[in-house]
C-alpha positions in Angstrom: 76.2 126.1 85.2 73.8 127.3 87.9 75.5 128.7 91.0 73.5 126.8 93.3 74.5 123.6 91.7 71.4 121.2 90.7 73.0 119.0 88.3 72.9 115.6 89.8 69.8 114.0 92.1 72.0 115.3 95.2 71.4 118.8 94.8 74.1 119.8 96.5 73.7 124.0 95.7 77.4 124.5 95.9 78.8 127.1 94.0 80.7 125.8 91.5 81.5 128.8 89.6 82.9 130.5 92.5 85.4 127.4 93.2 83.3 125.6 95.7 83.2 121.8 95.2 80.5 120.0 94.9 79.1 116.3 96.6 81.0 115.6 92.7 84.1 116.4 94.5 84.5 119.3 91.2 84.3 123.3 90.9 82.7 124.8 88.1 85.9 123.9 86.0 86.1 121.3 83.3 88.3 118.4 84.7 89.4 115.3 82.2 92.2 112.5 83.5 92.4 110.8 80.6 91.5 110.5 76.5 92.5 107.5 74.0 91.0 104.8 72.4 89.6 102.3 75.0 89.1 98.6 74.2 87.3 97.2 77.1 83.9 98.1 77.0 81.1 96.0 74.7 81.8 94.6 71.5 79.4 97.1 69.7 81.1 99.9 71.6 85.1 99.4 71.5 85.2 97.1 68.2 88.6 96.3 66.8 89.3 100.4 67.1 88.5 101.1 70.4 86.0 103.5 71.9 86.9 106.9 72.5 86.9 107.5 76.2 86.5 110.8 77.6 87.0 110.1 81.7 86.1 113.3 83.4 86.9 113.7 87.0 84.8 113.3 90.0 81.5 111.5 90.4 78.3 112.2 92.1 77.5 108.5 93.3 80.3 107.9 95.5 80.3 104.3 95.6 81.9 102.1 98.5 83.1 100.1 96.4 84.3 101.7 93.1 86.8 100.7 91.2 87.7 104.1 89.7 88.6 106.0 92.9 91.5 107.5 91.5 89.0 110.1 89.6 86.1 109.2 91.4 87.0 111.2 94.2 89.1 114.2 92.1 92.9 112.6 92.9 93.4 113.5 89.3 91.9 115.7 86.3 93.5 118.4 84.4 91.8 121.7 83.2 90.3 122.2 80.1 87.7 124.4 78.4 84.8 123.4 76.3 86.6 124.3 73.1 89.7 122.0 74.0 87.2 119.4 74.7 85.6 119.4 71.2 89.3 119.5 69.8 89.6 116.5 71.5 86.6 114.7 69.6 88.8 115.3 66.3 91.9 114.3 68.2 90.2 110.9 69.1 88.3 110.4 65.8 91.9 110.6 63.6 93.1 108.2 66.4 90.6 105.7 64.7 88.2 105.8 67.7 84.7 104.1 66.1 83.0 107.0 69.2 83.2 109.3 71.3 82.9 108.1 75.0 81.7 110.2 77.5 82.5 108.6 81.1 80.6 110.3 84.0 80.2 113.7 82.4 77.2 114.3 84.2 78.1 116.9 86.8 80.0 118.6 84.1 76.8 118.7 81.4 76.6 122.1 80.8 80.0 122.1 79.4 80.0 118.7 78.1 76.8 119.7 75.8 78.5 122.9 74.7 81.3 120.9 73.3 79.1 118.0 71.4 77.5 121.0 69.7 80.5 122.6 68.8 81.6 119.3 67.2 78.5 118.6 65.5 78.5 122.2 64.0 82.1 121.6 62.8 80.7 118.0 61.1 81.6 115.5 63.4 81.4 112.5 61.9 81.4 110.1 65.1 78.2 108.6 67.2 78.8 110.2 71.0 78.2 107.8 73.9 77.1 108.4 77.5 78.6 106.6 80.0 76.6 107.3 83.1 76.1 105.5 86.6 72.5 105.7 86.2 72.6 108.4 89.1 71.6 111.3 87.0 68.2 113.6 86.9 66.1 114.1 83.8 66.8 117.2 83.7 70.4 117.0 83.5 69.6 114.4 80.3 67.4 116.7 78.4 70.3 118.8 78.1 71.7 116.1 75.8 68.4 115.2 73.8 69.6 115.0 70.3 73.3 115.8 70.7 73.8 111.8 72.1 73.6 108.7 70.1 73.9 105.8 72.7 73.4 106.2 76.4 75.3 103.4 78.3 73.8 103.6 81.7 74.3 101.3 85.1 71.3 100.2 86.9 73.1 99.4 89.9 70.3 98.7 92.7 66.8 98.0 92.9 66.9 97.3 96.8 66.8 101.0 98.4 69.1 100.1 101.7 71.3 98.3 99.4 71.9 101.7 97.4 71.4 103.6 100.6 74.2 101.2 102.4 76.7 101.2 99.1 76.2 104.5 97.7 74.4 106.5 99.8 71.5 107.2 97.6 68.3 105.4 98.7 66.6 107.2 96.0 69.1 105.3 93.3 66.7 103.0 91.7 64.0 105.5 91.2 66.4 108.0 89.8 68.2 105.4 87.8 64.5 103.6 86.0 63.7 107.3 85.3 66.6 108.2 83.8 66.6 105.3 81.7 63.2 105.8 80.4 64.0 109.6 79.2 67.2 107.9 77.5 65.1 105.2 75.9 62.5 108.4 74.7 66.0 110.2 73.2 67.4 107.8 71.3 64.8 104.8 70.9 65.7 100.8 70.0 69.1 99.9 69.6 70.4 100.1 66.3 73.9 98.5 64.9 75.6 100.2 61.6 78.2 97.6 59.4 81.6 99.5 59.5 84.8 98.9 57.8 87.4 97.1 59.1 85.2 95.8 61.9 84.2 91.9 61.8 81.3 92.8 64.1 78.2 95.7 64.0 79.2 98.5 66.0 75.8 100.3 67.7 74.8 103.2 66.3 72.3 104.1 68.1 69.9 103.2 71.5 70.9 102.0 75.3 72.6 99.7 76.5 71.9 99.1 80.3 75.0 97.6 82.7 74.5 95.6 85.6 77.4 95.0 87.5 76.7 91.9 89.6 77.9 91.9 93.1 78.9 89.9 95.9 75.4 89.1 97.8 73.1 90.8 95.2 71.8 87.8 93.2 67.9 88.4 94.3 68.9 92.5 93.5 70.3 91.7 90.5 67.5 89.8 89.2 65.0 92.4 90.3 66.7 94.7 87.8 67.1 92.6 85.0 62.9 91.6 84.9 62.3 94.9 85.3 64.1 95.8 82.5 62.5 93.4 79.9 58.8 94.0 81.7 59.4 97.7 80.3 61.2 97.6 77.6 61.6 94.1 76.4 64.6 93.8 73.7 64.4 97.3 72.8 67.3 98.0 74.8 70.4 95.6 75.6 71.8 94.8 79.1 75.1 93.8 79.9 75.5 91.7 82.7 78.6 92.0 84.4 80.9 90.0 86.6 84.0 91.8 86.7 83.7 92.6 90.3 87.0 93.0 92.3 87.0 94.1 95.7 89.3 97.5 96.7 91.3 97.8 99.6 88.4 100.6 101.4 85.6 97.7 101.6 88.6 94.5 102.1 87.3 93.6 105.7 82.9 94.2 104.2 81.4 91.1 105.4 80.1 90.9 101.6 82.0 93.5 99.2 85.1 91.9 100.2 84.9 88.7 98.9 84.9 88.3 94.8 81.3 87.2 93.2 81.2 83.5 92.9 80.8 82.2 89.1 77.6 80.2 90.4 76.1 83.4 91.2 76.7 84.9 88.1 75.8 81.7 86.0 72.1 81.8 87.6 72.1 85.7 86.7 71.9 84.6 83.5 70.0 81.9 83.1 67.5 83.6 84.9 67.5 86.7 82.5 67.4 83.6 79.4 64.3 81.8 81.6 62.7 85.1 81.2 63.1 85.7 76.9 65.8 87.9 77.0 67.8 87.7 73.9 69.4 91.2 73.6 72.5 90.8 76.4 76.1 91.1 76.5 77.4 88.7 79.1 80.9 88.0 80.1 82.8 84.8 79.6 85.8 83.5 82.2 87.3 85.0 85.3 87.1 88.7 84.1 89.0 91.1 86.8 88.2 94.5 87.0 91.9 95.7 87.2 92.1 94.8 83.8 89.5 97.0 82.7 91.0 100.0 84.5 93.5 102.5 82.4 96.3 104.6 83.8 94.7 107.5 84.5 97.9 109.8 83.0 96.3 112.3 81.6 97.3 111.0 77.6 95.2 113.0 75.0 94.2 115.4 77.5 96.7 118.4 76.8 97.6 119.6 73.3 100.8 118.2 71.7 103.7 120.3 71.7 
């Protein structure tokens, strides 16, 4: 890791190594709050096993809105090193996990890549997932070219004040489309692999993009999904979201603090099926985000005694 940290599109130049934190809200040290099998992602991602999910602390985005504050904003994370991090992997994989799940590890990349490698070169059997926001540079992703197996990005905004107003990164959909396109040059088409014990295909490879609908962003929201098929039609998946719950910080937003309505989300997809698209993941019911949220307690993180 640079000192002048230039990891994520903020370019903050903090120096990390010497203990200054980041926009990320992280020094230059490794920080995990949680890592055990996770069930709530995709189908193709958690199957029957669960997904092995990696949470790191801190995030460069920043959202109003998030949902994962708790280690969003560094209230928890404990220290590890790069080694204990690979140990981990193994840890995970005897667990059952059908991957490895790296959420936000992008502000920790150089680390993060050290430890895939080390895996790999000690035969690790397991695809690795990368669970981004979307908010991350080429640059950063290169790092990762041929040590990742499925990128699971967000494309969050196509409306500039939207992402400017929300996340305070005007640049977000520009950042996001081009970091999609140098995942998409990684790791190709989505492919699925038959596994045993699972009554479903669990991906093996390619990207799965995430839009999480929100309240107000309908017209957004569509942007980003005909975007998406104009470029890459079903080479890659989306996963359209409405799991939207509003937190206590945007409660009184004249639009974030209301819940998405199901009419909304219902025209979300029949606009995406209007257009061809045939490679989605959509959600049925009243999902609630809570219920996709772990305790953050730090289980799997330290060795066992």
């Amino acid at each position: 890791m640079s000192r002048g940290c230039r990891l994520c599109p903020r370019s903050c130049g903090a120096d990390r190594e010497a203990g200054e934190r980041g926009v990320c809200g992280e020094t230059g040290t490794l920080r995990v709050a949680r890592a055990a099998p996770h069930f709530w992602e995709e189908p193709c991602i958690s199957g029957t096993k669960g997904s092995g999910a990696v949470f790191f602390s801190g995030c460069p985005l920043g959202c109003i809105y998030c949902q994962n504050r708790l280690i969003a904003r560094g209230g928890v994370g404990r220290e590890i090193s790069a080694s204990r991090l690979c140990d981990i992997f193994f840890e995970l994989a005897d667990q059952g996990a059908n991957n490895i799940n790296l959420v936000t590890p992008d502000h920790f990349a150089p680390m993060v890549a050290q430890a895939v490698v080390q895996a790999r070169g000690r035969g690790f059997p397991l695809p690795f997932v990368y669970n981004t926001s979307g908010y991350v540079t080429v640059e950063t992703l290169r790092r990762f070219d041929g040590l990742i197996d499925v990128y699971l990005p967000d494309f969050k905004y196509m409306d500039e004040a939207r992402a400017g107003e929300y996340s305070g990164a005007p640049d977000y959909p520009r950042v996001a489309a081009a970091a999609i396109g140098e995942m998409y040059r990684q790791v190709g088409r989505v492919k699925f692999v038959t596994a045993p014990g699972e009554d479903e295909p669990l991906i093996k490879r390619g990207v799965i993009v995430r839009h999480l609908l929100l309240p107000g962003g309908l017209r957004d929201a569509k942007r980003i999904v005909a975007y998406l098929y104009k470029t890459y039609q079903d080479a890659v998946y989306m996963s359209l979201l409405r799991q939207y719950t509003p937190v206590d910080a945007v409660s009184r937003h004249s639009l974030l603090g209301r819940p998405v309505k199901r009419k909304n989300y219902d025209a979300l997809v029949d606009y995406a099926l209007s257009l061809g698209v045939e490679h989605a993941f959509i959600q049925e019911g009243g999902a609630v985000s809570e219920s996709f949220i772990p305790s953050f307690d730090y289980e799997g993180v330290e060795r066992c005694r």
